[in-house]
Backbone as JSON Lines, residues from 0, in Angstrom:
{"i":0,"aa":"X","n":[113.95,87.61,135.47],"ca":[113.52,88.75,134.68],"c":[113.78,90.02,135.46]}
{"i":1,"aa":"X","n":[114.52,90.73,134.7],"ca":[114.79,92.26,135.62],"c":[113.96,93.11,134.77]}
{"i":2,"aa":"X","n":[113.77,94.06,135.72],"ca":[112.8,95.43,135.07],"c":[113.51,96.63,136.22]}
{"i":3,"aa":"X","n":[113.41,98.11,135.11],"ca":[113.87,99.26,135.98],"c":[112.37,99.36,136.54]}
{"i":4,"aa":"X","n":[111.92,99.08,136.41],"ca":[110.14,99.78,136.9],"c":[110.07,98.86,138.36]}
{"i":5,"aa":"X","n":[109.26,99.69,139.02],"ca":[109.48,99.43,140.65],"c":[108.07,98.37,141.14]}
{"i":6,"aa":"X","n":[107.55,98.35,139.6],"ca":[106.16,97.54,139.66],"c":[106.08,96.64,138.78]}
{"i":7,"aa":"X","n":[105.38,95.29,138.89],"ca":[105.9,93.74,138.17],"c":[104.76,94.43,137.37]}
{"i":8,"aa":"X","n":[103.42,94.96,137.62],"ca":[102.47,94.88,136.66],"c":[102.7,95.64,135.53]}
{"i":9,"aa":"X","n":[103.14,97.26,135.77],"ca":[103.78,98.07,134.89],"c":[105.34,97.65,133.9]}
{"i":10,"aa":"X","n":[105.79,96.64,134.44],"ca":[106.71,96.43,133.55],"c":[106.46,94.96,132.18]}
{"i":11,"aa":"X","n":[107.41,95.13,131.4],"ca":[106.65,94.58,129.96],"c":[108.15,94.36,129.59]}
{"i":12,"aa":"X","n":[107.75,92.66,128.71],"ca":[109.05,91.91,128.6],"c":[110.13,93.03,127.36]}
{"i":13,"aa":"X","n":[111.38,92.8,127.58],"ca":[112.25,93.02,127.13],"c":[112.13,93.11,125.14]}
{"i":14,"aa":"X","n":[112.3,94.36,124.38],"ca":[112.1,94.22,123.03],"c":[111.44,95.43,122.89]}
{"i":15,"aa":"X","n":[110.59,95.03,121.38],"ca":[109.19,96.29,121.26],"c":[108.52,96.82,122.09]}
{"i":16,"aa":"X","n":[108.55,98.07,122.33],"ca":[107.21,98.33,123.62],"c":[106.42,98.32,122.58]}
{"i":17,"aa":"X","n":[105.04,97.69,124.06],"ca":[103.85,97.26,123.08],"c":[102.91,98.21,121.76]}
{"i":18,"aa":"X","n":[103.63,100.02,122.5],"ca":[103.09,100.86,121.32],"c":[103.34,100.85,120.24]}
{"i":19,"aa":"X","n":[104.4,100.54,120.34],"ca":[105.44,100.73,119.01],"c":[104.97,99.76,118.57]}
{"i":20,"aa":"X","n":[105.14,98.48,119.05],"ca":[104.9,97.14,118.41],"c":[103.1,97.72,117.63]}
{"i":21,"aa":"X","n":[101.86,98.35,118.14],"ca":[100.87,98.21,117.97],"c":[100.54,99.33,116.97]}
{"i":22,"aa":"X","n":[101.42,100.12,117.07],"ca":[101.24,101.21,115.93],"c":[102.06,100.32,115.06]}
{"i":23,"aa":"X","n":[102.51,99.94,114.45],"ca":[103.59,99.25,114.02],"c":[102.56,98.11,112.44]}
{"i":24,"aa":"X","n":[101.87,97.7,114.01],"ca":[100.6,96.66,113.33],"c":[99.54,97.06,112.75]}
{"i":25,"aa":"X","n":[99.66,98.48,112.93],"ca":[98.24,99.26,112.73],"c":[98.77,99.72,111.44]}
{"i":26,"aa":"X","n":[99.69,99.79,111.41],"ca":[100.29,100.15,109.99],"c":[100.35,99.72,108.52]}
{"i":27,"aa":"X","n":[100.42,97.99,109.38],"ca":[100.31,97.21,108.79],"c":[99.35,96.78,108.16]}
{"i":28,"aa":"X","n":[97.93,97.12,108.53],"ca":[96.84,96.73,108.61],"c":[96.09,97.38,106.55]}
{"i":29,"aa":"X","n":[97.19,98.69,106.11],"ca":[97.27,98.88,104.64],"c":[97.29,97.58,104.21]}
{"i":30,"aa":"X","n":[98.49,97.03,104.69],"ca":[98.56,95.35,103.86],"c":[97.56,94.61,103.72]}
{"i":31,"aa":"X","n":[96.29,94.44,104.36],"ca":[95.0,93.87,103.91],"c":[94.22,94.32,103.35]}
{"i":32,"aa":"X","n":[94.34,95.84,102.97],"ca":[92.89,96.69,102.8],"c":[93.89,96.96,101.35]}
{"i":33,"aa":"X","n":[95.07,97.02,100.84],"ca":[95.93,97.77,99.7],"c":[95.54,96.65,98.7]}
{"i":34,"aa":"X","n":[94.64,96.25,97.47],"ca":[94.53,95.6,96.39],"c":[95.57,95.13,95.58]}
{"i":35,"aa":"X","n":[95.91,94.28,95.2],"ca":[97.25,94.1,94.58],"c":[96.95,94.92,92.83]}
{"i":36,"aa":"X","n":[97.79,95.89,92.45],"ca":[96.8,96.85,91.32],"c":[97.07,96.1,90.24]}
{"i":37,"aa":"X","n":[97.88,95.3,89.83],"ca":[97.82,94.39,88.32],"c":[96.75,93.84,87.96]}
{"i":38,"aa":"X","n":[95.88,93.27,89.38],"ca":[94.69,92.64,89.12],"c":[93.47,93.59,88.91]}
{"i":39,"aa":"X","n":[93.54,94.63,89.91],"ca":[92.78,95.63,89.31],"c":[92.47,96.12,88.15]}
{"i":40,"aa":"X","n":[93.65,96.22,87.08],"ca":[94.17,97.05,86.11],"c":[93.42,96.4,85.04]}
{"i":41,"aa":"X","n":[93.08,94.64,85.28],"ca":[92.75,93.63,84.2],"c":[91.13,93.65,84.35]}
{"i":42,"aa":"X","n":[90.82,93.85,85.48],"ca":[89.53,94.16,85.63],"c":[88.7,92.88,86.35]}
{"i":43,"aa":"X","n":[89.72,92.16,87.62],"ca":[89.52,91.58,87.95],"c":[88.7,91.51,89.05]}
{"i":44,"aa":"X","n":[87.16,91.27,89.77],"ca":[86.87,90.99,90.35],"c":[86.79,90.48,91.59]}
{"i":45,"aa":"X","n":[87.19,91.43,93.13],"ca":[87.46,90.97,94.47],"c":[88.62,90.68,94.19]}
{"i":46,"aa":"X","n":[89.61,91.5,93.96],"ca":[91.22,90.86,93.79],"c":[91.8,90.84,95.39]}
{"i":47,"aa":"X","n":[92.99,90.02,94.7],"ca":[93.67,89.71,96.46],"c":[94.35,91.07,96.8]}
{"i":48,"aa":"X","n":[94.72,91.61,98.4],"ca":[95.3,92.11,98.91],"c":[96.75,91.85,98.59]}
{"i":49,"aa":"X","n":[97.75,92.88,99.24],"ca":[98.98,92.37,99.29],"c":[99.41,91.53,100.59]}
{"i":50,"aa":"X","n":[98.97,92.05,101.74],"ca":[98.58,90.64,102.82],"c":[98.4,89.25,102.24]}
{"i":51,"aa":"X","n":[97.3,89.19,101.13],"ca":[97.02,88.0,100.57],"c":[97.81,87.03,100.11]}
{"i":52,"aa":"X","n":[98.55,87.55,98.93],"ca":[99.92,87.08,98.59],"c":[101.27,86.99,99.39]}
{"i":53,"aa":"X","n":[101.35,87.75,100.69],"ca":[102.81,87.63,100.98],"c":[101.82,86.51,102.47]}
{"i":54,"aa":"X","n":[101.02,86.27,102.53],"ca":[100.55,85.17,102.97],"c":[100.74,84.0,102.37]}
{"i":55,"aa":"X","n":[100.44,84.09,101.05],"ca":[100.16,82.53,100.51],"c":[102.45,82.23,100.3]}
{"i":56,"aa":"X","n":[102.79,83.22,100.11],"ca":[103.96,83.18,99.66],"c":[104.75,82.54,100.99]}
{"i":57,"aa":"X","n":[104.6,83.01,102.35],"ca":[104.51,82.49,103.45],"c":[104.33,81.1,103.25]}
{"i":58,"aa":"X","n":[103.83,80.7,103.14],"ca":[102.77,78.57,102.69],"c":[104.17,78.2,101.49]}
{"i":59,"aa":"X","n":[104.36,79.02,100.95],"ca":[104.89,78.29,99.97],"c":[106.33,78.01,100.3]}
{"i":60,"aa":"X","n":[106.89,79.44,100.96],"ca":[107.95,78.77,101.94],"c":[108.08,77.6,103.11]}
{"i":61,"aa":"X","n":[107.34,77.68,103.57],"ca":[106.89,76.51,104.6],"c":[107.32,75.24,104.26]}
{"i":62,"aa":"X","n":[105.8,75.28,103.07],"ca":[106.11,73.19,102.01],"c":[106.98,73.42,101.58]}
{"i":63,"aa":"X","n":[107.71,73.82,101.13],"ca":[109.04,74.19,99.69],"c":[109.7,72.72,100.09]}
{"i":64,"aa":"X","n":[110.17,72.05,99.74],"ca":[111.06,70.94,100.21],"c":[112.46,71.64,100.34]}
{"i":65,"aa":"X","n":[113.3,70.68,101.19],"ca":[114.56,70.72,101.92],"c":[115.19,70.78,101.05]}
{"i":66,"aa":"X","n":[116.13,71.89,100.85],"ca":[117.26,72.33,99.87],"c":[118.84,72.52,100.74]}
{"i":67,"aa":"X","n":[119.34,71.98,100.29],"ca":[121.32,72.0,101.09],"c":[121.49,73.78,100.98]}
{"i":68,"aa":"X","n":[121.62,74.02,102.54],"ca":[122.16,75.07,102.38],"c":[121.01,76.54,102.63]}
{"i":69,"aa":"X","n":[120.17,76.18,102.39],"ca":[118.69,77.04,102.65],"c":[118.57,76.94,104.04]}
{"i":70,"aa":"X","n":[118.02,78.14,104.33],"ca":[117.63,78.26,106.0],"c":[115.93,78.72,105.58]}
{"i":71,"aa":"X","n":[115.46,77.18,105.4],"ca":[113.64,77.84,105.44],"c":[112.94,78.73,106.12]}
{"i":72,"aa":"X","n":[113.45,78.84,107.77],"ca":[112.85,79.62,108.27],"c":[112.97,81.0,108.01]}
{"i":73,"aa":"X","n":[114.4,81.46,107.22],"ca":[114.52,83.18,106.77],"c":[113.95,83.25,105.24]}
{"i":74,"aa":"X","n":[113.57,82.16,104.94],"ca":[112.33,82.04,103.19],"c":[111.13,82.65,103.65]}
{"i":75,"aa":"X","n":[110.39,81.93,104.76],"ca":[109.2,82.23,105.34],"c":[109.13,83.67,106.19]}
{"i":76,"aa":"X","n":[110.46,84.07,106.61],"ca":[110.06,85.28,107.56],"c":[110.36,87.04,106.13]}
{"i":77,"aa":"X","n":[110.92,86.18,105.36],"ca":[111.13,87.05,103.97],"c":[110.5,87.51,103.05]}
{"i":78,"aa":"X","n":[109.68,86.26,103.07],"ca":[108.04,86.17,102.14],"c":[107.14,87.3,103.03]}
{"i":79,"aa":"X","n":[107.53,87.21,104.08],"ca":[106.37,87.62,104.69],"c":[106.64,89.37,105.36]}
{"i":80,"aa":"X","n":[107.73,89.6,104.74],"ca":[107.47,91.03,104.85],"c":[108.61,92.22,103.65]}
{"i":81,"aa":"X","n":[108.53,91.22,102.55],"ca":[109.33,91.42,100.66],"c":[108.19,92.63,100.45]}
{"i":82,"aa":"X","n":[107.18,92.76,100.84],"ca":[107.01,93.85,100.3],"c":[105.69,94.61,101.33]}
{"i":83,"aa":"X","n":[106.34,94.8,102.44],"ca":[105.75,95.28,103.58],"c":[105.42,96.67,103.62]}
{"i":84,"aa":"X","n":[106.65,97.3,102.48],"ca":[106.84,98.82,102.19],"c":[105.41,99.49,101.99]}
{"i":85,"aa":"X","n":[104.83,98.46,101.06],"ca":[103.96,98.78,100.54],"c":[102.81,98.87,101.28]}
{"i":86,"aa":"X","n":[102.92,98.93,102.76],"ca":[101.64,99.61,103.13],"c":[101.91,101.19,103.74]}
{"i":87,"aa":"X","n":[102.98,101.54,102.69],"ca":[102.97,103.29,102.65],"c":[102.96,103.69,101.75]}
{"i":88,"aa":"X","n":[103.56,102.9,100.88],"ca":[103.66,103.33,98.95],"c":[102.93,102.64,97.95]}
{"i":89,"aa":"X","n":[102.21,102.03,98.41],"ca":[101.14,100.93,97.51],"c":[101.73,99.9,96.46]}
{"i":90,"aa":"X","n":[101.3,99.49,96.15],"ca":[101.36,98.47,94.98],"c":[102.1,98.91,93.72]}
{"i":91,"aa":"X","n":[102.8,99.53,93.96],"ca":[103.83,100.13,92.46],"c":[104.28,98.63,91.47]}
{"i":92,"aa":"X","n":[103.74,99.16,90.25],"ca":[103.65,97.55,89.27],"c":[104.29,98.58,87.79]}
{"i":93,"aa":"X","n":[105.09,97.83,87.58],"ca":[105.87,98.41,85.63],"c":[104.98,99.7,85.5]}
{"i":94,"aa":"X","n":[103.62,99.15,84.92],"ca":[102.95,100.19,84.03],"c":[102.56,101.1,85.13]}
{"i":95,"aa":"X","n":[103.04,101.35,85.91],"ca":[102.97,103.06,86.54],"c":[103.86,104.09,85.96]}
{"i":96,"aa":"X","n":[104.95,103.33,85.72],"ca":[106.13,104.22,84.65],"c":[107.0,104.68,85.92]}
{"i":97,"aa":"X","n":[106.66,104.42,86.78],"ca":[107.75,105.12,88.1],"c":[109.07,104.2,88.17]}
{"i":98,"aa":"X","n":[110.43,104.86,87.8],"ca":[111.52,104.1,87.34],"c":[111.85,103.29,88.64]}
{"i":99,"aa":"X","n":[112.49,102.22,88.12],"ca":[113.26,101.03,89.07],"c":[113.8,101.77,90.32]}
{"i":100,"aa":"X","n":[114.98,103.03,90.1],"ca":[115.48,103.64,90.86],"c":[114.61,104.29,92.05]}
{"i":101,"aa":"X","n":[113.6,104.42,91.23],"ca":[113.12,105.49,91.98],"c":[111.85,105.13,92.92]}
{"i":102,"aa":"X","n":[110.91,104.0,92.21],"ca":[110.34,102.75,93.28],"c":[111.56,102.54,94.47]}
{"i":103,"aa":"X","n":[113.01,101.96,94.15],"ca":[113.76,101.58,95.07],"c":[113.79,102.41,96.58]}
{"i":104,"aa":"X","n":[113.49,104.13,96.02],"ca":[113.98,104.41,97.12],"c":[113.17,104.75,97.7]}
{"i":105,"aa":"X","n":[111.5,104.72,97.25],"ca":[110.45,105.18,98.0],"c":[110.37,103.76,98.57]}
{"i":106,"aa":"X","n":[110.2,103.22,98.52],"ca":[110.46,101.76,99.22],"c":[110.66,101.6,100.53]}
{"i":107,"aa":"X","n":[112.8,101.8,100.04],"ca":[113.26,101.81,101.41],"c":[112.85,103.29,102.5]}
{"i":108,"aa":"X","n":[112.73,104.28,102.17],"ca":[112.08,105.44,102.83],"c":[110.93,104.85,103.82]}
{"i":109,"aa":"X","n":[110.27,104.48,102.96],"ca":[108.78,103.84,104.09],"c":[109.66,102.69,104.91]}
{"i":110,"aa":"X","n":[109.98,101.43,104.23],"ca":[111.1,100.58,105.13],"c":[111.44,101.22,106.56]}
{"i":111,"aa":"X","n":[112.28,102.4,105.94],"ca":[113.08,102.76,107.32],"c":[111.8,103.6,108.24]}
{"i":112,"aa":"X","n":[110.98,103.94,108.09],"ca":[109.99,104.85,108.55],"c":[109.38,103.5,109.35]}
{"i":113,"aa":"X","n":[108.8,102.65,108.72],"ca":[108.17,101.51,109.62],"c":[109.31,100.91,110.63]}
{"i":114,"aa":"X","n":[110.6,100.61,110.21],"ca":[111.62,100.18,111.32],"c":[112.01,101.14,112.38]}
{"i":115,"aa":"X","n":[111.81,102.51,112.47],"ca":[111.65,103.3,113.33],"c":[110.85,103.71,114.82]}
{"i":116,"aa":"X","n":[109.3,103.26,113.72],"ca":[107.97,103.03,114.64],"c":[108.42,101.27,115.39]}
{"i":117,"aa":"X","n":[109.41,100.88,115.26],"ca":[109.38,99.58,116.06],"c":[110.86,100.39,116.92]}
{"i":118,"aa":"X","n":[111.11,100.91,116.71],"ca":[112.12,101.9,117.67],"c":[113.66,101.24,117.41]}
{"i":119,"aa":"X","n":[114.11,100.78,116.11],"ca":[115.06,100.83,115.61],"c":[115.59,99.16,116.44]}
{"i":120,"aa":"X","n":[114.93,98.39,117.35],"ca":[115.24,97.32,117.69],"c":[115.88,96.46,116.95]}
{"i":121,"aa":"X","n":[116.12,94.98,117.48],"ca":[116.36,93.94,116.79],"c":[115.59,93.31,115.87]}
{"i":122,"aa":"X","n":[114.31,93.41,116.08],"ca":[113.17,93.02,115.11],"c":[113.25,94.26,114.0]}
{"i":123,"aa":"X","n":[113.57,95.22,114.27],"ca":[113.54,96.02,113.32],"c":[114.47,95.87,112.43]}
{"i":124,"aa":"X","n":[115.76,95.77,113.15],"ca":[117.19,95.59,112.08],"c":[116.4,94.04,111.16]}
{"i":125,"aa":"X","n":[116.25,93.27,111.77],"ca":[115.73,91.84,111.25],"c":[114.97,92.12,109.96]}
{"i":126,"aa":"X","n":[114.16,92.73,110.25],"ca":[113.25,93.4,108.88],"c":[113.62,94.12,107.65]}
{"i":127,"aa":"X","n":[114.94,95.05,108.21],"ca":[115.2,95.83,107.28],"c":[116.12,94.96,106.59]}
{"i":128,"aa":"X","n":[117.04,93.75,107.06],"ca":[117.94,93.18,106.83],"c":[117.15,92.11,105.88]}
{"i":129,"aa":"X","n":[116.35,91.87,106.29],"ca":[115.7,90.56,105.05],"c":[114.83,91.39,104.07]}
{"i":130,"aa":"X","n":[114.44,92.46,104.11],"ca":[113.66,92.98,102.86],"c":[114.66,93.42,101.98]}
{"i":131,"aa":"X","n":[115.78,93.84,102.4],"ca":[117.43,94.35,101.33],"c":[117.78,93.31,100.87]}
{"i":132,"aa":"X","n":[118.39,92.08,101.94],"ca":[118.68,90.81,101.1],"c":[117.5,90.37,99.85]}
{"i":133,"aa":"X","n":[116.52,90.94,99.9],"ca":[115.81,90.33,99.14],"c":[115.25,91.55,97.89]}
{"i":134,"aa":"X","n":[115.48,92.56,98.03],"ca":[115.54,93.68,96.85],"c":[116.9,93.47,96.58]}
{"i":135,"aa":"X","n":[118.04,93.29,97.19],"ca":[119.01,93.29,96.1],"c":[119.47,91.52,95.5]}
{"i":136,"aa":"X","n":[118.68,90.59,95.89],"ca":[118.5,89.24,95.36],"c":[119.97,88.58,95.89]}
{"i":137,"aa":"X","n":[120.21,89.17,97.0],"ca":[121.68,88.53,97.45],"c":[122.1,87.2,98.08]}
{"i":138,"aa":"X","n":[120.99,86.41,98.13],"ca":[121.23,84.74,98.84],"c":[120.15,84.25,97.85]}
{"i":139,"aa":"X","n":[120.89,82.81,98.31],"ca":[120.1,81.77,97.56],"c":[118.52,81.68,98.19]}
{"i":140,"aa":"X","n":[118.25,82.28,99.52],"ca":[116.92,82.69,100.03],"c":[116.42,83.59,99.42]}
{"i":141,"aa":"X","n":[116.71,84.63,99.01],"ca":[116.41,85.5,98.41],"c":[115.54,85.1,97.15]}
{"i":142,"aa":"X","n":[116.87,84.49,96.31],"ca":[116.35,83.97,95.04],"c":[115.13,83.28,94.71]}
{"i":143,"aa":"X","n":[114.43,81.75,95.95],"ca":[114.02,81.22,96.16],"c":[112.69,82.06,96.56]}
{"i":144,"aa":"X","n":[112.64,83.11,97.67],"ca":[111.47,84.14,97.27],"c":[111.16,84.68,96.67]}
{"i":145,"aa":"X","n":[111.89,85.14,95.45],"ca":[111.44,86.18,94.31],"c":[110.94,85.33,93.33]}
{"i":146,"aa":"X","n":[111.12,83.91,93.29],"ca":[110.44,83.25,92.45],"c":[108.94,82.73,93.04]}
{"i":147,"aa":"X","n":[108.9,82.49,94.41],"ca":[107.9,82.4,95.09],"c":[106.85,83.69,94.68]}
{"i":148,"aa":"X","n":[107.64,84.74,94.79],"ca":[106.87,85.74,94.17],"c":[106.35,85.85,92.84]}
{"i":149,"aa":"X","n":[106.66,85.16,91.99],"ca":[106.25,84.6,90.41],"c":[105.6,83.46,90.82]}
{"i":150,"aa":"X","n":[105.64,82.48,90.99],"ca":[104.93,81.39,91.32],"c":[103.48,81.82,91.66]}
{"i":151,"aa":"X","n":[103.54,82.52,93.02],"ca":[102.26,83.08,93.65],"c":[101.43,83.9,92.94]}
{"i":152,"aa":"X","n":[101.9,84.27,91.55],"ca":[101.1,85.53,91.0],"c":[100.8,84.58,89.87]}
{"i":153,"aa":"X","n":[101.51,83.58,88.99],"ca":[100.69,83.04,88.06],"c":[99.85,81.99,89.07]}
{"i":154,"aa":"X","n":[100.0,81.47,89.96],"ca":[99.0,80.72,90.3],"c":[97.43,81.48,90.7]}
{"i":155,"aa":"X","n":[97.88,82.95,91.61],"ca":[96.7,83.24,91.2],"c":[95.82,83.48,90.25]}
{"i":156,"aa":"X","n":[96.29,83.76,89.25],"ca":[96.23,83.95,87.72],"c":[95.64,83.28,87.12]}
{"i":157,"aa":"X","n":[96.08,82.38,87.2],"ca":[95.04,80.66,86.52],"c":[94.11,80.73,87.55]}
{"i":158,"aa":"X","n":[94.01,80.75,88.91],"ca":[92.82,80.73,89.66],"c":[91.76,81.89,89.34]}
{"i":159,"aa":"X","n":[92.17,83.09,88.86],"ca":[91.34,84.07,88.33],"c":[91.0,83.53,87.29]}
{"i":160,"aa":"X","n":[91.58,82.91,86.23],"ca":[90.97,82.79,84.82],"c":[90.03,81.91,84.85]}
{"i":161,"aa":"X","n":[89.88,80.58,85.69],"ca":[89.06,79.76,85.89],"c":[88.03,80.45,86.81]}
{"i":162,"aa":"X","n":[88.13,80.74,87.45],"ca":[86.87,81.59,88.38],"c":[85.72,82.19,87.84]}
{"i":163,"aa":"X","n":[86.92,83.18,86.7],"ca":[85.98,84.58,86.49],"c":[85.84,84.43,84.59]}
{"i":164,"aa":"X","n":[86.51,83.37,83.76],"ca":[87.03,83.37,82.86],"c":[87.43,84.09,81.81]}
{"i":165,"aa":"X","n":[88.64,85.27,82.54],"ca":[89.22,85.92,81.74],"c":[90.18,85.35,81.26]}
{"i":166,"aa":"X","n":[91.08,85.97,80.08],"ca":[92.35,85.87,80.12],"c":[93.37,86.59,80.28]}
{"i":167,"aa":"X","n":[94.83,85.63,81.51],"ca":[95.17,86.85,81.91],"c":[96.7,85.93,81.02]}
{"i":168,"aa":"X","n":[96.73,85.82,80.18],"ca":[98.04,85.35,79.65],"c":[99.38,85.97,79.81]}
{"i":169,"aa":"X","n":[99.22,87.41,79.82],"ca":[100.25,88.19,79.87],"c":[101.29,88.42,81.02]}
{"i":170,"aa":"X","n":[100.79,87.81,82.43],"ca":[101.16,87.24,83.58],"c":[102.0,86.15,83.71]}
{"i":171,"aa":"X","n":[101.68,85.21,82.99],"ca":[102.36,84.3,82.18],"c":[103.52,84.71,81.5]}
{"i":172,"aa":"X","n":[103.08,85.72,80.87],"ca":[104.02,85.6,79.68],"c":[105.52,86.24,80.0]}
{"i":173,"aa":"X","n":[104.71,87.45,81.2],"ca":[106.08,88.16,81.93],"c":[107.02,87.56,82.78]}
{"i":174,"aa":"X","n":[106.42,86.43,83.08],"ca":[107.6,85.34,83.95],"c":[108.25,84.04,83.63]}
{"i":175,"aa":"X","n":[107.48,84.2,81.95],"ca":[108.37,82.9,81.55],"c":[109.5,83.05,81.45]}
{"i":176,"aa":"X","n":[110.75,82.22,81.89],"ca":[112.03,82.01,81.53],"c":[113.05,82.87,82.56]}
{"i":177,"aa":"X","n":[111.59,83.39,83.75],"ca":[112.75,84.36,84.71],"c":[113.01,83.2,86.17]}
{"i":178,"aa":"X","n":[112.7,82.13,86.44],"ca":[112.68,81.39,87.84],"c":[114.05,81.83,87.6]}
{"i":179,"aa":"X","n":[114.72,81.52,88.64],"ca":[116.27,81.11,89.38],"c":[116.21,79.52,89.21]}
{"i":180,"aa":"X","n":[115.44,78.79,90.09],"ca":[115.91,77.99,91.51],"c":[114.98,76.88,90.79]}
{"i":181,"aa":"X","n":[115.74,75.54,91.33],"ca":[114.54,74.36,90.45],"c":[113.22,74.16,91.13]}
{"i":182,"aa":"X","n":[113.25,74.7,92.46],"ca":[111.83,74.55,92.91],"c":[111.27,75.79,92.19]}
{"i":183,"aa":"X","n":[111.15,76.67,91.85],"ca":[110.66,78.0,91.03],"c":[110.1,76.99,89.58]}
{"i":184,"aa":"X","n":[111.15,77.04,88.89],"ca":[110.89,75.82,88.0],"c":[109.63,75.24,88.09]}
{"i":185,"aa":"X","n":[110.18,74.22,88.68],"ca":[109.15,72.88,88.91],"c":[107.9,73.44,88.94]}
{"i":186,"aa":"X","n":[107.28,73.86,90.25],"ca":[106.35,74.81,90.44],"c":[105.46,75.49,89.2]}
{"i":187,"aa":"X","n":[106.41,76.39,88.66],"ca":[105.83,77.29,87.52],"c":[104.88,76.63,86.46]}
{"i":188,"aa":"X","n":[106.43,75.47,85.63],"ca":[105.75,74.54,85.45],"c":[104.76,73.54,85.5]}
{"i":189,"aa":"X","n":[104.23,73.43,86.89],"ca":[103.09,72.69,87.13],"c":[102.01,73.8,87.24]}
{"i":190,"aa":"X","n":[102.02,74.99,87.57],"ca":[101.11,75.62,86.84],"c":[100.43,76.04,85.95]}
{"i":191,"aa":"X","n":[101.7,76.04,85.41],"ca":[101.45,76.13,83.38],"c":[100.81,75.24,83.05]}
{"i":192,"aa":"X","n":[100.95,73.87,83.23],"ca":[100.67,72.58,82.82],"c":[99.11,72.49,82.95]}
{"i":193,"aa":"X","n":[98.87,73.37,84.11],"ca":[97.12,73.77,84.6],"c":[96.22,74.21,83.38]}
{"i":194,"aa":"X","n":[96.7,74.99,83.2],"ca":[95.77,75.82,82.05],"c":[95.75,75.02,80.94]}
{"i":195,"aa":"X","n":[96.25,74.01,80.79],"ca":[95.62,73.72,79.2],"c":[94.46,72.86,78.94]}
């Protein structure tokens, strides 16, 4: 291990310095406290964070079974920061009316603002590189998370309706017929199959 610093204690392994890395995290920390607002909007009770979901979405990459050609481990590191933006721009959902375009670029703005505070590193390029592959839906990883991202929201969905017994059908209704991928599928389907 080499270091320019003339002292073993003062020097710190190779990558993020730890500020950057800790402001970085502190940043992050919107992602637990930011409500996911669809659930809000329905009038749902203790709704999940966005931490919450790109957690469980995390799990779902994990189990997903072995697909030819998938690199699970960039499913799981994709899930887990698809919508990281959002602990500068919040939870932007359809009925805000704020156009596709224009979500896109407040997005990447915060994106590049958080890959900065990591000081433009390799972890940073890493980040910016899997949240694009995955806003512009460009690999079969990609695909496989954005349905993860449907999956994860009607499952919470049915777990809200049974909980609290609302109905949130319309959650449902916005993702029928959009999966990609046969695990999306399958999945969806066995959720659906829940509610009746």
């Amino acid at each position: 291990m080499s270091s320019s610093s003339s002292s073993p204690s003062s020097s710190s392994p190779p990558g993020v310095h730890p500020s950057s890395a800790v402001d970085f995290l502190s940043l992050c920390h919107r992602l637990k406290t930011t409500k996911r607002a669809g659930w809000i909007r329905r009038g749902v009770h203790g709704p999940e964070s966005v931490a919450d979901h790109m957690y469980r979405m995390g799990l779902m990459a994990l189990i997903a079974p072995e697909i030819p050609g998938i690199n699970r481990d960039r499913c799981v590191k994709m899930a887990i920061v698809h919508d990281i933006a959002e602990a500068i721009v919040g939870d932007i959902t359809p009925s805000d009316g704020v156009p596709k375009l224009e979500k896109s670029r407040m997005e990447k703005e915060a994106l590049d603002h958080m890959c900065k505070l990591l000081g433009g590193e390799s972890r940073a390029k890493e980040i910016a590189e899997l949240w694009m592959e995955y806003e512009e839906n460009s690999s079969l990883e990609a695909k496989i998370v954005k349905d993860f991202d449907k999956v994860e929201m009607i499952l919470q969905a049915l777990e809200y309706e049974k909980e609290q017994g609302i109905n949130l059908d319309e959650f449902f209704q916005s993702t029928a017929g959009k999966f990609q991928t046969d695990v999306g599928k399958a999945w969806a389907s066995e959720i659906t199959s829940r509610r009746k």
